[in-house]
PQR file with spaces between the fields and no chain letter, atoms N, CA, C, O and H, PARSE charges and radii, in Angstrom:
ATOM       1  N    UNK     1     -60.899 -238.237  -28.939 -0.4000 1.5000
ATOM       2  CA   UNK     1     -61.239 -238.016  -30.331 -0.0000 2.0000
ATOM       3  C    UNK     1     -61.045 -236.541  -30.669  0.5500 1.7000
ATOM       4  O    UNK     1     -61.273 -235.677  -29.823 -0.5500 1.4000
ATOM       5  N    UNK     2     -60.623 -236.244  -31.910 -0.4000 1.5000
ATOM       6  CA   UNK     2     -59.976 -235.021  -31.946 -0.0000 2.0000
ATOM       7  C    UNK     2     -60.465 -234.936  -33.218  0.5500 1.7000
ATOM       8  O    UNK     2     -60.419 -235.936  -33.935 -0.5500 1.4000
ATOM       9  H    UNK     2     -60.438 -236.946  -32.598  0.4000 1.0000
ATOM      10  N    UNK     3     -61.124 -233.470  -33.791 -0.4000 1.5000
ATOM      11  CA   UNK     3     -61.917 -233.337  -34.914 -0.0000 2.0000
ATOM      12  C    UNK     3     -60.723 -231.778  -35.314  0.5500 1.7000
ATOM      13  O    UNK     3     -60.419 -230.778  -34.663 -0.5500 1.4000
ATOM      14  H    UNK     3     -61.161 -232.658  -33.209  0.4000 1.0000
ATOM      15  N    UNK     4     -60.425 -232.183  -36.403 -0.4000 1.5000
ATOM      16  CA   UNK     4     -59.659 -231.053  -36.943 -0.0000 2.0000
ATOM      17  C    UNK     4     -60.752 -230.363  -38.178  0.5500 1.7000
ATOM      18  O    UNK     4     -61.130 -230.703  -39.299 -0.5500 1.4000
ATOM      19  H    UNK     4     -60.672 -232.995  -36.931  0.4000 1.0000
ATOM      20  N    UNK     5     -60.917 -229.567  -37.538 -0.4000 1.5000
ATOM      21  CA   UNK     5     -61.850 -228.248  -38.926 -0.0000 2.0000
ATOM      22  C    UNK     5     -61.179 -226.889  -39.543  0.5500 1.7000
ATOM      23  O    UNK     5     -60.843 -225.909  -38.880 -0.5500 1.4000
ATOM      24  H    UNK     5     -60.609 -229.291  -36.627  0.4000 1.0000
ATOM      25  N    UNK     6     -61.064 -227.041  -40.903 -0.4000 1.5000
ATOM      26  CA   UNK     6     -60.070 -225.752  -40.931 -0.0000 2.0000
ATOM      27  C    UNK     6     -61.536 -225.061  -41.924  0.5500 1.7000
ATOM      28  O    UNK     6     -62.487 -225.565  -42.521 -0.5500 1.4000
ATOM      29  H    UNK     6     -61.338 -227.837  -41.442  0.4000 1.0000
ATOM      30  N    UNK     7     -61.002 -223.566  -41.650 -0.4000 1.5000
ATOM      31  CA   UNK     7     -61.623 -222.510  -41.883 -0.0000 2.0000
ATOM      32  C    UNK     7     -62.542 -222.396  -43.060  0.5500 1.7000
ATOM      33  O    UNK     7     -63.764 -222.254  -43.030 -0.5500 1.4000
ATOM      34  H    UNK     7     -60.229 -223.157  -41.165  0.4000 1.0000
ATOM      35  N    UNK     8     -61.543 -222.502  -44.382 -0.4000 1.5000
ATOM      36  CA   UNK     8     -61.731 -222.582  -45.822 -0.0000 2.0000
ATOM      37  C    UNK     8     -63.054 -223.429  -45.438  0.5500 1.7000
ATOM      38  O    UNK     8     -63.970 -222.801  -44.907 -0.5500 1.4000
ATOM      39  H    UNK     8     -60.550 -222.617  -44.407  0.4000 1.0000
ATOM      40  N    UNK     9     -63.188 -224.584  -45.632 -0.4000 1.5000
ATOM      41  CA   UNK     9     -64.470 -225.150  -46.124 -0.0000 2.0000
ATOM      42  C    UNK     9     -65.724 -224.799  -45.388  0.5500 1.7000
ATOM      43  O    UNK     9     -66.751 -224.730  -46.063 -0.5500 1.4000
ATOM      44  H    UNK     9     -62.444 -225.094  -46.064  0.4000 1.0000
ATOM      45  N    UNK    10     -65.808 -224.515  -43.814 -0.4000 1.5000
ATOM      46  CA   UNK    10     -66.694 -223.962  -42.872 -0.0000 2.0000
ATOM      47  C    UNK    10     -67.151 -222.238  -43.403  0.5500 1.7000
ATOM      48  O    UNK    10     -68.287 -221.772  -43.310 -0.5500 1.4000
ATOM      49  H    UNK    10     -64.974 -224.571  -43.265  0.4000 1.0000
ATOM      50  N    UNK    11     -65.973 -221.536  -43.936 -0.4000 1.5000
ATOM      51  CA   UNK    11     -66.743 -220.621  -44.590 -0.0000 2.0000
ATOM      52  C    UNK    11     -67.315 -220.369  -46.125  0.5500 1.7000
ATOM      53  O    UNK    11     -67.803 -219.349  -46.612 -0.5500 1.4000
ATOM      54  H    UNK    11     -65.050 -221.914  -44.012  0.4000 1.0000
ATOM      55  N    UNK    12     -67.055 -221.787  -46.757 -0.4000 1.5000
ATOM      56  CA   UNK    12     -67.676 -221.761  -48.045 -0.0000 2.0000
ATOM      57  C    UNK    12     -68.961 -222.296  -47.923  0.5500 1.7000
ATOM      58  O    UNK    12     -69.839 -221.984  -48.727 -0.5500 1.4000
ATOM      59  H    UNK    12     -66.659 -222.616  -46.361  0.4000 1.0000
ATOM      60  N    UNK    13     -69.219 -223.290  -46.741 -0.4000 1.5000
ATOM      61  CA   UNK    13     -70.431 -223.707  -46.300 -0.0000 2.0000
ATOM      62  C    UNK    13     -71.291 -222.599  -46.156  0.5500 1.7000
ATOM      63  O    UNK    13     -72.291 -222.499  -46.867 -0.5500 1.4000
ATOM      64  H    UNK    13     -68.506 -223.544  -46.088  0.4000 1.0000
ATOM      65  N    UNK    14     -71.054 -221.917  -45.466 -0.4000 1.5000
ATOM      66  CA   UNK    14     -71.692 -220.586  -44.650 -0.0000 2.0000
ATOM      67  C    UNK    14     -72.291 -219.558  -45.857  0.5500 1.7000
ATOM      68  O    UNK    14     -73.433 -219.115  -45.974 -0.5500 1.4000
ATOM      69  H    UNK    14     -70.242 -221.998  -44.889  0.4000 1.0000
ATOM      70  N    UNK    15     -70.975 -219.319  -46.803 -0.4000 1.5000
ATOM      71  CA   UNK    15     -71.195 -218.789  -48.081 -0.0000 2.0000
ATOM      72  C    UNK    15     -72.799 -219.448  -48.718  0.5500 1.7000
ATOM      73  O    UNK    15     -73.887 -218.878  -48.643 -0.5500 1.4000
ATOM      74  H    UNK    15     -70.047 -219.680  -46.708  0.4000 1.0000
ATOM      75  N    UNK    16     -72.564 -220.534  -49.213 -0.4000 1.5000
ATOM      76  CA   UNK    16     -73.488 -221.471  -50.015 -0.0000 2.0000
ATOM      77  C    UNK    16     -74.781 -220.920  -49.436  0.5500 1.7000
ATOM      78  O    UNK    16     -75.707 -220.307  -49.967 -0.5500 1.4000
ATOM      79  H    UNK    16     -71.680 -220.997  -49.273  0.4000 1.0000
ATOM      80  N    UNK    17     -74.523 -221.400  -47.938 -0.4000 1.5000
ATOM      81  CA   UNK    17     -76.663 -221.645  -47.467 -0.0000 2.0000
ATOM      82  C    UNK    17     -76.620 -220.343  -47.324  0.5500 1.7000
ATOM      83  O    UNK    17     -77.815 -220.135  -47.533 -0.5500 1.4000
ATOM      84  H    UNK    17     -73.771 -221.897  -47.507  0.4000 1.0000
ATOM      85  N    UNK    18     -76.032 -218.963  -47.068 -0.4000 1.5000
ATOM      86  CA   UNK    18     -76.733 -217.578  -47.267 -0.0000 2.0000
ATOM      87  C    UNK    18     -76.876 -217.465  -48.545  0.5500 1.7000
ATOM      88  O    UNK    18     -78.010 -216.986  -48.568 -0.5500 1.4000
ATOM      89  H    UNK    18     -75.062 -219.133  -46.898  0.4000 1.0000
ATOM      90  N    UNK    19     -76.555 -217.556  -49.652 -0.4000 1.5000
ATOM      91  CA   UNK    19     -76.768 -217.571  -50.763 -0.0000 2.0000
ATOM      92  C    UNK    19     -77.991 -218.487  -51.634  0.5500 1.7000
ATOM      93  O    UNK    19     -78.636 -218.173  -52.634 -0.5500 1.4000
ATOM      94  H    UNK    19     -75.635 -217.945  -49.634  0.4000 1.0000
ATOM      95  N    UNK    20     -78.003 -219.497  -50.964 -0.4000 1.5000
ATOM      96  CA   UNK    20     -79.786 -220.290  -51.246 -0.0000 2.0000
ATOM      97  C    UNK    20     -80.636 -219.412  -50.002  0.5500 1.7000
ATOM      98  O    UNK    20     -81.830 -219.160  -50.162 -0.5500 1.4000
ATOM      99  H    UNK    20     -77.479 -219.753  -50.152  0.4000 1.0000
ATOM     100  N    UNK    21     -80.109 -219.099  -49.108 -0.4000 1.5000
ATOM     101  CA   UNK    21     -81.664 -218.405  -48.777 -0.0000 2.0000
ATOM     102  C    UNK    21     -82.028 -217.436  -49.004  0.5500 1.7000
ATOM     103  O    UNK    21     -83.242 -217.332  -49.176 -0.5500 1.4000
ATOM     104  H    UNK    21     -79.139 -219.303  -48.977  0.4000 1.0000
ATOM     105  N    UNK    22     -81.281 -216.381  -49.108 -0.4000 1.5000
ATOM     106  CA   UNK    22     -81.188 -214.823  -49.611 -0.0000 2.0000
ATOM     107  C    UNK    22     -80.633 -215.083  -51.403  0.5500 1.7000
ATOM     108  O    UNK    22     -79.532 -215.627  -51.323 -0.5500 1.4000
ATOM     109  H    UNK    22     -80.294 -216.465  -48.968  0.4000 1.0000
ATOM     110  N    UNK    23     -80.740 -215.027  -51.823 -0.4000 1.5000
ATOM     111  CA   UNK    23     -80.026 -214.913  -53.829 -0.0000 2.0000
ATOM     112  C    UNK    23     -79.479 -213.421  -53.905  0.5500 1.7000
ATOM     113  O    UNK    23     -78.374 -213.175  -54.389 -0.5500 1.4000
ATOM     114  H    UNK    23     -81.635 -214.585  -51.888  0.4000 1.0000
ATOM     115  N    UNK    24     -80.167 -212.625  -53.491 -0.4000 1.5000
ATOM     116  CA   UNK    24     -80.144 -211.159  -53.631 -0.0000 2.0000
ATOM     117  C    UNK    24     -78.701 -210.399  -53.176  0.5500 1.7000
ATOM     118  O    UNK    24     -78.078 -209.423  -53.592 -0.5500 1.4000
ATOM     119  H    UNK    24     -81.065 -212.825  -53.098  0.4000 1.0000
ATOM     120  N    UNK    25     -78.444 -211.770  -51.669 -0.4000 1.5000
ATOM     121  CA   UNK    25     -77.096 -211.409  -51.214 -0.0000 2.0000
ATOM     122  C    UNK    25     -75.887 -211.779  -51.706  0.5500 1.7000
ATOM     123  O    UNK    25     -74.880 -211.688  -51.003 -0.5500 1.4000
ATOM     124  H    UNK    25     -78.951 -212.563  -51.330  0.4000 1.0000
ATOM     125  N    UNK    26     -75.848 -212.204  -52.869 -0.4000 1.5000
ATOM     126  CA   UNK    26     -75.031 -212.838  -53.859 -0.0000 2.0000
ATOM     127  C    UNK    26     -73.666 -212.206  -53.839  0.5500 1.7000
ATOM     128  O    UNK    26     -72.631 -212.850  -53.664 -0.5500 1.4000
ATOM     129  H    UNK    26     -76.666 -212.278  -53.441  0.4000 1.0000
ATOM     130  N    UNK    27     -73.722 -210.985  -54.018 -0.4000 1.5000
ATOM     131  CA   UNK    27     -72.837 -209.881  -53.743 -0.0000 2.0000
ATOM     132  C    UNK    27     -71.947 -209.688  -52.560  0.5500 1.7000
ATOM     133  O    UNK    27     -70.780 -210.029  -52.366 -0.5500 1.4000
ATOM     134  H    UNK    27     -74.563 -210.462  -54.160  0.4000 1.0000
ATOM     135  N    UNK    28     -72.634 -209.179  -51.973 -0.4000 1.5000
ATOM     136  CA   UNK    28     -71.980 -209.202  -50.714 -0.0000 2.0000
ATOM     137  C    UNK    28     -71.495 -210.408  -50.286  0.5500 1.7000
ATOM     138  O    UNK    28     -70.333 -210.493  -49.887 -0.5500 1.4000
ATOM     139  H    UNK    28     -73.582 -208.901  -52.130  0.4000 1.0000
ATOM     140  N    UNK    29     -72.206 -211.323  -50.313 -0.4000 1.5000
ATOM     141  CA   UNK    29     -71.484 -212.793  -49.859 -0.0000 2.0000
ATOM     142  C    UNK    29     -70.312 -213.094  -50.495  0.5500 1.7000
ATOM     143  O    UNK    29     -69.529 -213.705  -49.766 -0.5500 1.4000
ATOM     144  H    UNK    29     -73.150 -211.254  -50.637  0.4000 1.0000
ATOM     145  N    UNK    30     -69.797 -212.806  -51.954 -0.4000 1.5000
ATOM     146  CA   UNK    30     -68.915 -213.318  -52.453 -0.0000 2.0000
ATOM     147  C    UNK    30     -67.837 -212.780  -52.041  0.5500 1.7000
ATOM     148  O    UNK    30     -66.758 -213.327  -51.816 -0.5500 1.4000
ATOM     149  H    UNK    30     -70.432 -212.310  -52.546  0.4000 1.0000
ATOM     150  N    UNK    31     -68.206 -211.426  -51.917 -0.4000 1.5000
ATOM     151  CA   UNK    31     -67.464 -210.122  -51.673 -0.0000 2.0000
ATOM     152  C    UNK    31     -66.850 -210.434  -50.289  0.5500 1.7000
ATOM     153  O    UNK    31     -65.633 -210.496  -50.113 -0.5500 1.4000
ATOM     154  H    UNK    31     -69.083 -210.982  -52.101  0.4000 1.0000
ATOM     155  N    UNK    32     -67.660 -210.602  -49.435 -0.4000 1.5000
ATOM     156  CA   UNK    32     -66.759 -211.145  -47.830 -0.0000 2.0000
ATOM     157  C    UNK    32     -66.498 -212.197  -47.587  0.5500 1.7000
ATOM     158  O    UNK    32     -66.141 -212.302  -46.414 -0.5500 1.4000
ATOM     159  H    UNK    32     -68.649 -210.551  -49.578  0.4000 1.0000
ATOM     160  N    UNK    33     -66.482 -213.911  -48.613 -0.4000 1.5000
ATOM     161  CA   UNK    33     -66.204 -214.691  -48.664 -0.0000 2.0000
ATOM     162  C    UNK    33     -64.549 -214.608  -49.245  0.5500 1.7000
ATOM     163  O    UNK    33     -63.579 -215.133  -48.698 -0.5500 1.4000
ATOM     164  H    UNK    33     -66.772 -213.825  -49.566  0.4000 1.0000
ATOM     165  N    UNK    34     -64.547 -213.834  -50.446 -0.4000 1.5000
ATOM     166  CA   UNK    34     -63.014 -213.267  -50.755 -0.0000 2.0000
ATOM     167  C    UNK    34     -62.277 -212.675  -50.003  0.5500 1.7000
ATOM     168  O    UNK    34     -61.070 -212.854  -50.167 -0.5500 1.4000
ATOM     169  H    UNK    34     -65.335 -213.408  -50.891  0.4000 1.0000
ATOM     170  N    UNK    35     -62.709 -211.816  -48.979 -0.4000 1.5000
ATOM     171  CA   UNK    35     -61.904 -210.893  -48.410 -0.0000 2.0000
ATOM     172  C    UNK    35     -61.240 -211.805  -47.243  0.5500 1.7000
ATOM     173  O    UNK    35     -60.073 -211.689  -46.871 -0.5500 1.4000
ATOM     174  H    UNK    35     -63.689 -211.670  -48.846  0.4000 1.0000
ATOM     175  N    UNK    36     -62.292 -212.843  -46.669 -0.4000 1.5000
ATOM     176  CA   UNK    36     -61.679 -213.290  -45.672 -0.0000 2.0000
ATOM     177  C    UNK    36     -60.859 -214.782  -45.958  0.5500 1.7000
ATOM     178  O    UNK    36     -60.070 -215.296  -45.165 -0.5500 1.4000
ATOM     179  H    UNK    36     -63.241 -212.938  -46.972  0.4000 1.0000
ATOM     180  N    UNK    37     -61.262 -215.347  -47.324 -0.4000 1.5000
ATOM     181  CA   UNK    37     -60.114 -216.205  -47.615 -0.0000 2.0000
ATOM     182  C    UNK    37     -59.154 -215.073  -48.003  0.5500 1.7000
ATOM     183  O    UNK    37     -58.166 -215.792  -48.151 -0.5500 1.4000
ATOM     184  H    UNK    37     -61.903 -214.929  -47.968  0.4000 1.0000
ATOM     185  N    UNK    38     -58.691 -213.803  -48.288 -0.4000 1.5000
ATOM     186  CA   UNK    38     -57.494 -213.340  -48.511 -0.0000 2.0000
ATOM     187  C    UNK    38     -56.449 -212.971  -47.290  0.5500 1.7000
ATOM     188  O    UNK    38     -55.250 -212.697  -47.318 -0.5500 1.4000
ATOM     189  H    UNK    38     -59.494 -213.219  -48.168  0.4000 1.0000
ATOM     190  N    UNK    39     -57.450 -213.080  -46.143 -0.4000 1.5000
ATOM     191  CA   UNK    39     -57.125 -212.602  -44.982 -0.0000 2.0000
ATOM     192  C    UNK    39     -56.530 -213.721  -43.980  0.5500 1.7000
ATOM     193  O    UNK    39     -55.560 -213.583  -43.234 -0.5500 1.4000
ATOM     194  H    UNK    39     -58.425 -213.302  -46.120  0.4000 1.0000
ATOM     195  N    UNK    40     -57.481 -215.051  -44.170 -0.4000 1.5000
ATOM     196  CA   UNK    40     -56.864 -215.912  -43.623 -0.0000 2.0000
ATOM     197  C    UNK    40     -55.754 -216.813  -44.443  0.5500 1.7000
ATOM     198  O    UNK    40     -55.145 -217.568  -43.685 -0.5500 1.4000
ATOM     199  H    UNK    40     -58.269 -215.163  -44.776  0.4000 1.0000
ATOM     200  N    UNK    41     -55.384 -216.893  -45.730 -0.4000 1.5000
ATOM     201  CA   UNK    41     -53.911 -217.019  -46.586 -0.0000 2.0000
ATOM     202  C    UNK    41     -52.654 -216.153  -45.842  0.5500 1.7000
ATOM     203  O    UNK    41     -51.596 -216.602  -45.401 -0.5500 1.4000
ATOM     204  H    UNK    41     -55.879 -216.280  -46.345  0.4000 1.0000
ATOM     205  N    UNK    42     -53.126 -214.809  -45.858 -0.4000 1.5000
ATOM     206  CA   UNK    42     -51.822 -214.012  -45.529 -0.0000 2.0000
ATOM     207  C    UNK    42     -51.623 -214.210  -44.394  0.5500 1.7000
ATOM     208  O    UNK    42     -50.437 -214.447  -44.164 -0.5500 1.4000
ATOM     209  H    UNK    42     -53.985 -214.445  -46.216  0.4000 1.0000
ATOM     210  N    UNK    43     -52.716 -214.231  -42.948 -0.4000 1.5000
ATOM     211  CA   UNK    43     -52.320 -214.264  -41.634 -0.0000 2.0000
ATOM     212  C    UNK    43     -51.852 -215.743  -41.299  0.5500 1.7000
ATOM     213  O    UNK    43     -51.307 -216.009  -40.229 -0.5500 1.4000
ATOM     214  H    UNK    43     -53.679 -214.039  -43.135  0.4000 1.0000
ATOM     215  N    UNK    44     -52.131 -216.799  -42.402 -0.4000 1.5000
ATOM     216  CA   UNK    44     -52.085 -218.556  -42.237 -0.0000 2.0000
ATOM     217  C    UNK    44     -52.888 -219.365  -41.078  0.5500 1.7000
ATOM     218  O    UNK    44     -52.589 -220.337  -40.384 -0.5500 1.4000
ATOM     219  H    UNK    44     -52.574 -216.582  -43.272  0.4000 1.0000
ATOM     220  N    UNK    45     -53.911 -218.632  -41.160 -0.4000 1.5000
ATOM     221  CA   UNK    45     -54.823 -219.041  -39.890 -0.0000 2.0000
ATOM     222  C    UNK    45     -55.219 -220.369  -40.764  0.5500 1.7000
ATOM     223  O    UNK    45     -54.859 -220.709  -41.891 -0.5500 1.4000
ATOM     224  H    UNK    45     -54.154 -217.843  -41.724  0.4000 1.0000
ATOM     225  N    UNK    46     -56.347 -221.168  -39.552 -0.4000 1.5000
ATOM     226  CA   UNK    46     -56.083 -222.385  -40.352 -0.0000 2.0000
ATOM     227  C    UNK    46     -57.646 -222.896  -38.984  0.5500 1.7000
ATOM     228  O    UNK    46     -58.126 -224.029  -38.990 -0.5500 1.4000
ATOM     229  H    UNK    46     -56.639 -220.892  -38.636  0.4000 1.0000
């Protein structure tokens, strides 16, 4: 059995629940949620 997980949705997850538990980190979260979907587009990590 072979479970394929790509990046994008595992770090929007990650995004979401720091953002319901902290609110405050709103910022920063979005802020390194962008940087690293820009990072994993250009490098095509997956």
């Amino acid at each position: 059995m072979n479970l394929h997980i790509t990046l994008l949705p595992v770090l929007s997850i990650i995004a979401g629940v720091l953002i319901l538990i902290k609110p405050k980190l709103l910022n920063y979260v979005v802020a390194i949620y962008l940087i690293a979907i820009g990072v994993i587009q250009i490098f095509g990590l997956n």
